[in-house]
KENUBA-176234 format. One record per residue (C-alpha): x, y, z negated; residue number from 1; residue in three letters. Coordinates in steps of 0.25 Angstrom, whole numbers, plus 5000, padded with zeros to 4 digits. Last residue first. Example, Ala and Ser with C-alpha at 12.3 -4.5 7.8 and 13.67 -1.06 7.14 Angstrom:
2
<miza east="5055" north="4996" up="4971" num="2" residu="SER"/>
<miza east="5049" north="4982" up="4969" num="1" residu="ALA"/>
//
This chain:
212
<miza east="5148" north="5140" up="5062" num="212" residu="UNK"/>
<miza east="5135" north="5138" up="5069" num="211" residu="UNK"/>
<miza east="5135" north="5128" up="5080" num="210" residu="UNK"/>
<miza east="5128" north="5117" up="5072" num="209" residu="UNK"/>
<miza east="5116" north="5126" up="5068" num="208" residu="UNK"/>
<miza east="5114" north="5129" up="5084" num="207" residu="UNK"/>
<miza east="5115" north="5114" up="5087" num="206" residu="UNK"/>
<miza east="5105" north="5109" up="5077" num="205" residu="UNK"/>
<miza east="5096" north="5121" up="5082" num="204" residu="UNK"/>
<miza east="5097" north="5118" up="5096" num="203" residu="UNK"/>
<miza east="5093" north="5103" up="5092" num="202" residu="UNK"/>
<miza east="5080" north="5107" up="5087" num="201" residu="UNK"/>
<miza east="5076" north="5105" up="5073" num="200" residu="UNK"/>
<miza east="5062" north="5098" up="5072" num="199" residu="UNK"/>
<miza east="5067" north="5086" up="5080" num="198" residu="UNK"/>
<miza east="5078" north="5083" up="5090" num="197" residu="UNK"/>
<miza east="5085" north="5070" up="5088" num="196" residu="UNK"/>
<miza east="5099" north="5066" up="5088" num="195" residu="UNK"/>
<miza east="5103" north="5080" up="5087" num="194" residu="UNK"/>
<miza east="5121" north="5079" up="5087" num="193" residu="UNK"/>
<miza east="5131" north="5084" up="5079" num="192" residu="UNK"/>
<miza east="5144" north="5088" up="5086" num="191" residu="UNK"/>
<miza east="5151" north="5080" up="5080" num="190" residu="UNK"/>
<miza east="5144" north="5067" up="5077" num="189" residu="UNK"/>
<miza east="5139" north="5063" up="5061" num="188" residu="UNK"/>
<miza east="5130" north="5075" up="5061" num="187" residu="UNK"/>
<miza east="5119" north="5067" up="5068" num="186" residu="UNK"/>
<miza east="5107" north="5077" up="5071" num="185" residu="UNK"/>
<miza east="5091" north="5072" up="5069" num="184" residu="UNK"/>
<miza east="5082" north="5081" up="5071" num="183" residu="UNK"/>
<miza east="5068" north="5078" up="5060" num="182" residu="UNK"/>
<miza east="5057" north="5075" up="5067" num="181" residu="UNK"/>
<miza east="5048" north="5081" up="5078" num="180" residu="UNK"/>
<miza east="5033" north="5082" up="5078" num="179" residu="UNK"/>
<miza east="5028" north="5080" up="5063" num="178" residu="UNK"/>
<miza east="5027" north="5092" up="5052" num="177" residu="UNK"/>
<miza east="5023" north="5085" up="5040" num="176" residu="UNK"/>
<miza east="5008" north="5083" up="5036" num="175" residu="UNK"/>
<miza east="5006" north="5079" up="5021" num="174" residu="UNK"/>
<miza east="5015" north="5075" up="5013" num="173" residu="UNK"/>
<miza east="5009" north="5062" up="5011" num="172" residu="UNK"/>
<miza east="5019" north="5052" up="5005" num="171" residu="UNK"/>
<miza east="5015" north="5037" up="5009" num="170" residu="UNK"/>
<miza east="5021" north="5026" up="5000" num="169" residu="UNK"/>
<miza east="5023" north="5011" up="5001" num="168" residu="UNK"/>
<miza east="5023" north="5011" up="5017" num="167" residu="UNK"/>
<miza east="5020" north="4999" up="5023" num="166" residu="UNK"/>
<miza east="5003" north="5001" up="5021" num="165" residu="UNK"/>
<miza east="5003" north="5013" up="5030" num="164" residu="UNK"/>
<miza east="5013" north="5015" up="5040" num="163" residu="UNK"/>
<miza east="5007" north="5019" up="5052" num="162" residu="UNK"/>
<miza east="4994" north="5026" up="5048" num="161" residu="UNK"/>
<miza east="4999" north="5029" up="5034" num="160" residu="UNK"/>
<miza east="5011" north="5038" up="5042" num="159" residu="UNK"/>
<miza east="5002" north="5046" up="5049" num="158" residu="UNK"/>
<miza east="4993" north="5048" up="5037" num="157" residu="UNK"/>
<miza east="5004" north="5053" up="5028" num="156" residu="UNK"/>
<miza east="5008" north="5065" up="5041" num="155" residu="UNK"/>
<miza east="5017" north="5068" up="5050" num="154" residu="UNK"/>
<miza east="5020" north="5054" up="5055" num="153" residu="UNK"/>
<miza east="5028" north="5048" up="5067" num="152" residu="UNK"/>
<miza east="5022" north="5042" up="5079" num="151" residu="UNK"/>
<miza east="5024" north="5024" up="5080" num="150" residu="UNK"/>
<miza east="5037" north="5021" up="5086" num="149" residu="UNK"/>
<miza east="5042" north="5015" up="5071" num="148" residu="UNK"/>
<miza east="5032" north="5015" up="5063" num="147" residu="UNK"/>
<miza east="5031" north="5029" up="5057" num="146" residu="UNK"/>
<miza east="5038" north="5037" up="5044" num="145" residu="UNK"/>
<miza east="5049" north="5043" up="5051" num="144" residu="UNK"/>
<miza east="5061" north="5040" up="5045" num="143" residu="UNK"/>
<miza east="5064" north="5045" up="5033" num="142" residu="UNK"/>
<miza east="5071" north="5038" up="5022" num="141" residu="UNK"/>
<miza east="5075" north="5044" up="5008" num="140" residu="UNK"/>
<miza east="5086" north="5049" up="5003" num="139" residu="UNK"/>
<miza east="5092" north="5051" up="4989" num="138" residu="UNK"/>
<miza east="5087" north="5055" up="4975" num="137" residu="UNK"/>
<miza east="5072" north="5050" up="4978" num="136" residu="UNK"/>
<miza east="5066" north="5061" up="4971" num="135" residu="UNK"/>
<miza east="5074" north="5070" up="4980" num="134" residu="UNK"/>
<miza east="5069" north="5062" up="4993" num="133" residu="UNK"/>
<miza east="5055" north="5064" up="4989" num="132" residu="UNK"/>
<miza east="5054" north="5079" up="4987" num="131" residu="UNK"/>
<miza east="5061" north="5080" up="5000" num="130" residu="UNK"/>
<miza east="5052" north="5071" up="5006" num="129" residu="UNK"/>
<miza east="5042" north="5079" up="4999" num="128" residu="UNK"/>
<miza east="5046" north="5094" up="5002" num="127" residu="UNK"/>
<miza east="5050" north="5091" up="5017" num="126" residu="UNK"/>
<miza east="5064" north="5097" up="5019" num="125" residu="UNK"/>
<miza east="5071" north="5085" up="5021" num="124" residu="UNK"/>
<miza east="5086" north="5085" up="5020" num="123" residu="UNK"/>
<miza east="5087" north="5074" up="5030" num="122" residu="UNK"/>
<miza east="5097" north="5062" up="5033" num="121" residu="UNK"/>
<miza east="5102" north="5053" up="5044" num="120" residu="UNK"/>
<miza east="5111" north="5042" up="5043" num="119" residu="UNK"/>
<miza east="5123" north="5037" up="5049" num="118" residu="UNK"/>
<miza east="5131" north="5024" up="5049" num="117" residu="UNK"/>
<miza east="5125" north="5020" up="5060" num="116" residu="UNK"/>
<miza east="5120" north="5006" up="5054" num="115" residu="UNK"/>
<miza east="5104" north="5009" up="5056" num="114" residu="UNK"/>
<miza east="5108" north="5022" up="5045" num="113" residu="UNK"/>
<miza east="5096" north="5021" up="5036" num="112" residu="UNK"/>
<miza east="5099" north="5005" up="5036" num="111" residu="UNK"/>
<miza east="5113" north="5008" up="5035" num="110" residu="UNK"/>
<miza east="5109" north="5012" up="5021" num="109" residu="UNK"/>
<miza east="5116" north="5024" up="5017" num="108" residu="UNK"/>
<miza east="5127" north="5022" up="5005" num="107" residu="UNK"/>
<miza east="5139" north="5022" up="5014" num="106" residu="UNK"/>
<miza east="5137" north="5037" up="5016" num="105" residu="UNK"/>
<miza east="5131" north="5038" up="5032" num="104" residu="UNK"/>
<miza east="5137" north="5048" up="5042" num="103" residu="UNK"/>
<miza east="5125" north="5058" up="5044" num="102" residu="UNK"/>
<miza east="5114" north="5061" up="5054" num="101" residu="UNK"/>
<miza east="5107" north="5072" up="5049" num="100" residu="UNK"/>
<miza east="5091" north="5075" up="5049" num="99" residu="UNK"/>
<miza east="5087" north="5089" up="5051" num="98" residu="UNK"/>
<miza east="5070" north="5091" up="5048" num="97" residu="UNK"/>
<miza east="5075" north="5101" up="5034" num="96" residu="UNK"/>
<miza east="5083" north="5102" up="5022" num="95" residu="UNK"/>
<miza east="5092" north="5105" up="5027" num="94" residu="UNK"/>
<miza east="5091" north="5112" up="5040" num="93" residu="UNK"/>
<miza east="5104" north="5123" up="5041" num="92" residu="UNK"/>
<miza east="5111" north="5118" up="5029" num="91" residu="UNK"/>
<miza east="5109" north="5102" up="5035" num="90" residu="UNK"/>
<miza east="5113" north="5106" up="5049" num="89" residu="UNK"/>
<miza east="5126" north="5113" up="5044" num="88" residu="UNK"/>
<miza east="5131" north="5104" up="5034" num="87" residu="UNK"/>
<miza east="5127" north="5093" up="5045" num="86" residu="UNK"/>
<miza east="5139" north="5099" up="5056" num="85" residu="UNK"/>
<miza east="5148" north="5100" up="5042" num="84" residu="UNK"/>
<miza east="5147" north="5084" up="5043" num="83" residu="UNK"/>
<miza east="5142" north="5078" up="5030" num="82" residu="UNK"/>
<miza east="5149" north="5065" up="5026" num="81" residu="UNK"/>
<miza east="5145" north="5050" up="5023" num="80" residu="UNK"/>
<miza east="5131" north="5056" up="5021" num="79" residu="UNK"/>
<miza east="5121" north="5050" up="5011" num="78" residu="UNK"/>
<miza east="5125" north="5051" up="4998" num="77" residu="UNK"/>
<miza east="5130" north="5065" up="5001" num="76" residu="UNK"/>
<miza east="5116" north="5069" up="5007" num="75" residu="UNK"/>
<miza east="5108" north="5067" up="4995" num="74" residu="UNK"/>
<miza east="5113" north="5082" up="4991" num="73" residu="UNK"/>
<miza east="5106" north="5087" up="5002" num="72" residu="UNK"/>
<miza east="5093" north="5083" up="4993" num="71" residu="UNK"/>
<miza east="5078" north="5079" up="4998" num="70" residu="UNK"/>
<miza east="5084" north="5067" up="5007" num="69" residu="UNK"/>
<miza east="5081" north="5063" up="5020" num="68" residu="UNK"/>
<miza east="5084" north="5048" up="5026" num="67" residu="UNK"/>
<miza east="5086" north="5044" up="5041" num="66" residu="UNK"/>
<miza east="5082" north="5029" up="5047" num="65" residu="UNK"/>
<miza east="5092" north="5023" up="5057" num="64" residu="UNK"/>
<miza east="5085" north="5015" up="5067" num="63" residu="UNK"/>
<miza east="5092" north="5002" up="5070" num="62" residu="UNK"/>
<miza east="5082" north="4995" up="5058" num="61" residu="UNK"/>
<miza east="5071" north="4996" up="5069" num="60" residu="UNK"/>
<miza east="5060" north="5002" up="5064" num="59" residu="UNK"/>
<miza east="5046" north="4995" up="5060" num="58" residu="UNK"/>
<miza east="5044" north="5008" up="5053" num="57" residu="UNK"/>
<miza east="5040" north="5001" up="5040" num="56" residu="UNK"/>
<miza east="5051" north="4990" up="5042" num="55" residu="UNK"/>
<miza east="5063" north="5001" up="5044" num="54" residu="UNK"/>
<miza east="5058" north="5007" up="5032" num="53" residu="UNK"/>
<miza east="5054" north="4996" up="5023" num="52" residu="UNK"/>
<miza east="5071" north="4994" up="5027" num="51" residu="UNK"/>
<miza east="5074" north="5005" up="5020" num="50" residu="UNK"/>
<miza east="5068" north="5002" up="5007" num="49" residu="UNK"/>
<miza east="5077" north="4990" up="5006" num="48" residu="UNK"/>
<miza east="5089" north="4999" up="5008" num="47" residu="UNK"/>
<miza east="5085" north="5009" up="4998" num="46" residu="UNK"/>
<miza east="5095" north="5022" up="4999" num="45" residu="UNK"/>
<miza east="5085" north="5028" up="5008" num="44" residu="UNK"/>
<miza east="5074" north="5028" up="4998" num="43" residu="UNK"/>
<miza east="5063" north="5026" up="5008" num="42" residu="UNK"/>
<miza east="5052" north="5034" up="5015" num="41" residu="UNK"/>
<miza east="5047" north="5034" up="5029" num="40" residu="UNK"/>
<miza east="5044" north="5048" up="5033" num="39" residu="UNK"/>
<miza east="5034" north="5057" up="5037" num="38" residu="UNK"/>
<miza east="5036" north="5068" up="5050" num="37" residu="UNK"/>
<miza east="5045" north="5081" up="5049" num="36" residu="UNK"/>
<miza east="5047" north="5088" up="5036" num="35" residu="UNK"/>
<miza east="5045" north="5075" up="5029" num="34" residu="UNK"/>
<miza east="5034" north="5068" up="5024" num="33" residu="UNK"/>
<miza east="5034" north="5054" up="5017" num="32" residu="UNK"/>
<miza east="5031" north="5040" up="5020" num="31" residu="UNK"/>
<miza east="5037" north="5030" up="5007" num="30" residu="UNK"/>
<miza east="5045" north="5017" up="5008" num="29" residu="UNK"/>
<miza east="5048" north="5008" up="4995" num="28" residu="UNK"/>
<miza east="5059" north="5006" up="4988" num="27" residu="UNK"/>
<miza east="5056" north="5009" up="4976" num="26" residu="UNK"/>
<miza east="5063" north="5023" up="4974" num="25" residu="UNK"/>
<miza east="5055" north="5026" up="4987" num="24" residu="UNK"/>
<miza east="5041" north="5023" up="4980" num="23" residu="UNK"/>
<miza east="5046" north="5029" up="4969" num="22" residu="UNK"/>
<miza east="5048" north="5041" up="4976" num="21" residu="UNK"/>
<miza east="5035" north="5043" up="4983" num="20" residu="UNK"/>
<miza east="5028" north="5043" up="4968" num="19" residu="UNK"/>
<miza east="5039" north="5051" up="4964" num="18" residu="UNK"/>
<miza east="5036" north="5061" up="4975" num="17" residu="UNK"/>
<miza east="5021" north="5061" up="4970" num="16" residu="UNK"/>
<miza east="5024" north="5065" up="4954" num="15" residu="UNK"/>
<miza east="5034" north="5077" up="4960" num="14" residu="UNK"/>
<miza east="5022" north="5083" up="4967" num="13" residu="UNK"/>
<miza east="5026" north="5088" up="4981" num="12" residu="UNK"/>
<miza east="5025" north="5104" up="4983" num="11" residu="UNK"/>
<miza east="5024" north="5105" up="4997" num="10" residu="UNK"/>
<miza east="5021" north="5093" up="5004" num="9" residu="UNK"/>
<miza east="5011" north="5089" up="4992" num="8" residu="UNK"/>
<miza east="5012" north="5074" up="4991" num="7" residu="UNK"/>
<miza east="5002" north="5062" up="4993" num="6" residu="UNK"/>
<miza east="5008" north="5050" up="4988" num="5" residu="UNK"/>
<miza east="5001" north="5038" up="4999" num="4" residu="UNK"/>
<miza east="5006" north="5025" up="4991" num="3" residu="UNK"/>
<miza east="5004" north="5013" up="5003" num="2" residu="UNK"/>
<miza east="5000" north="5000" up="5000" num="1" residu="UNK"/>
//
């Protein structure tokens, strides 16, 4: 059965993110809103949690799966190293819709990484995921919270009308912007490069990078 904790987006009630948390801390999966679509919720430092990722979505293990956190400081047991090219992304839009591709730390799953070595991570500027991921203490999945193939979710009832039933908690947010993602960059090449467009343009990564 799925636990629906409904959440003021603006203020969220301390008493509902501990209810989401404790799903999380054991080691269960949780949908939540972000400042793009829904995400699918696990402690990303559970490896069996994980995995009920990779089954809910029906995703092919070779997908890596990125993770936001609610504090920068969350980064350094994250990141092998942090490029100055990502200093200057993450002062210029963290927390926001930009997610980084860093050099691993040996900690990571290389079930988040699909065996690259590298992992993408979000300061998320959404006031429950952010909420949630600071109770947590470290960072939490966030792939989109669909079957894979099937349209992406900007809403709580979107996501029950996939995925009900194999999710153990649903946090409703309310509506979250939808239409583009988060833009993914890798700052593990020189120079960086977009690997997907989304709700920052490319023009704009490229203009940030090029200032001294």
């Amino acid at each position: 059965m799925t636990t629906i904790i409904r959440i003021n987006p603006e203020k969220p009630e301390p008493d509902r993110i501990g209810e989401a948390v404790a799903i999380l801390k054991s080691g269960g999966v949780i949908a939540f809103p972000t400042e793009t679509l829904y995400g699918l919720g696990a402690d990303a430092r559970n490896e069996t949690a994980i995995e009920k990722i990779f089954e809910i979505k029906g995703r092919d293990f070779k997908n890596p799966i990125l993770v936001v956190i609610g504090d920068r400081g969350h980064l350094k047991a994250l990141a092998a190293d942090i490029p100055l090219q990502a200093r200057k992304l993450m002062d210029r839009f963290w927390p926001g819709p930009l997610t980084i591709v860093f050099r691993a730390a040996p900690p990571v799953s290389p079930k988040l990484t699909a065996g690259s070595g590298k992992i993408g991570i979000r300061l998320t500027s959404h006031p429950v995921a952010m909420a949630i991921a600071e109770r947590l203490g470290g960072p939490l999945t966030a792939t989109s919270a669909n079957l894979s193939g099937a349209p992406e979710c900007s809403s709580a009832a979107e996501v029950l009308s996939q995925l009900e039933g194999k999710l153990d908690g649903v946090v409703d947010g309310g509506q979250t912007p939808g239409g583009k993602g988060s833009t993914i960059v890798d700052a593990t090449v020189s120079p960086v490069k977009v690997l997907r467009e989304g709700i920052i343009p490319a023009a704009l990564i490229q203009d940030t990078l090029a200032t001294a």
